[in-house]
Structure formats: C-alpha cells, structure tokens
C-alpha positions in Angstrom: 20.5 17.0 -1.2 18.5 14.6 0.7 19.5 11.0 1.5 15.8 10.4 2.4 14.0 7.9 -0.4 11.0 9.8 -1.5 8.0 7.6 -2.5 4.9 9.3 -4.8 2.1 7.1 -2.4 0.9 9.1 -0.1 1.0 8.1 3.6 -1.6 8.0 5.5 -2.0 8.5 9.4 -2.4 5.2 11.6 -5.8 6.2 12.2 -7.1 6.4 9.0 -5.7 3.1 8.6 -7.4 1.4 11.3 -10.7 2.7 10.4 -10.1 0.7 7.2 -9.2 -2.2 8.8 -12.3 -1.8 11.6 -14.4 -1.4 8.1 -13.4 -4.7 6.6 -13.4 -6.5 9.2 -17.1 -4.9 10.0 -18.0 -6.1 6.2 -16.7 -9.1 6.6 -18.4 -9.9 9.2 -15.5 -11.5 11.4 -14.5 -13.6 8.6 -12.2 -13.2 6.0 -12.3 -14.0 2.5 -9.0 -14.9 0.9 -8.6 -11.8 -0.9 -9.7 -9.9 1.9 -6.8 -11.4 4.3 -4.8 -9.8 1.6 -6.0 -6.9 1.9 -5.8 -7.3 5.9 -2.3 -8.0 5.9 -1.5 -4.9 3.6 -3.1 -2.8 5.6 -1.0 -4.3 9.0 2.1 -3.2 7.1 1.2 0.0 6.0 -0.5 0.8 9.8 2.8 -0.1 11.0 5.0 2.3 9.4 2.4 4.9 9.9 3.1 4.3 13.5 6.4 3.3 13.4 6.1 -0.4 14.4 6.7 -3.6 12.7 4.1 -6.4 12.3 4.6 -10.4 11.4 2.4 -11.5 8.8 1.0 -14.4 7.6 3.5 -16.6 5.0 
C-alpha cells in the first residue's frame, strides 16, 4: 500500500506551465488585471511543484 497521497488533477510539466504564464502575461500586455494576478500566482505554485521548488507569493 502506498503512503504517497494520490490527487485526481493531473500534473503538468514545468514547461507547459510557463508557456501559460509567457501567454498571460503576453495578453496582458505587461499588466495585470486583478484576476489575472490570481491567476499568475496559481500558476507560480503549481510551476513550482512541477519543478520541485517553492515560490512566495503575494498576501
């Protein structure tokens, strides 16, 4: 039996992550809207357990 917690999200590699975060911050245009710092942030965390890192965020 595994002591591992399984999770049903998928994870995805760092890379595909940070052509998200290139994206949004493309659309954005070097600005970010409220919810898209949300978004920005979220995607910081999970790029960081893709690569085994940790990030601070934003309060």
């Amino acid at each position: 039996m595994s002591t591992m917690p399984t999770s049903s999200r998928s994870v995805r590699t760092a890379a595909a992550v940070n052509r998200e975060i290139r994206a949004l911050w493309k659309r954005s245009g070097g600005l970010l809207s409220p919810e898209e710092e949300r978004a920005y942030q979220r995607l910081l965390v999970e790029w960081a357990a893709a690569t085994g890192t940790s990030v601070r965020t934003a309060a």
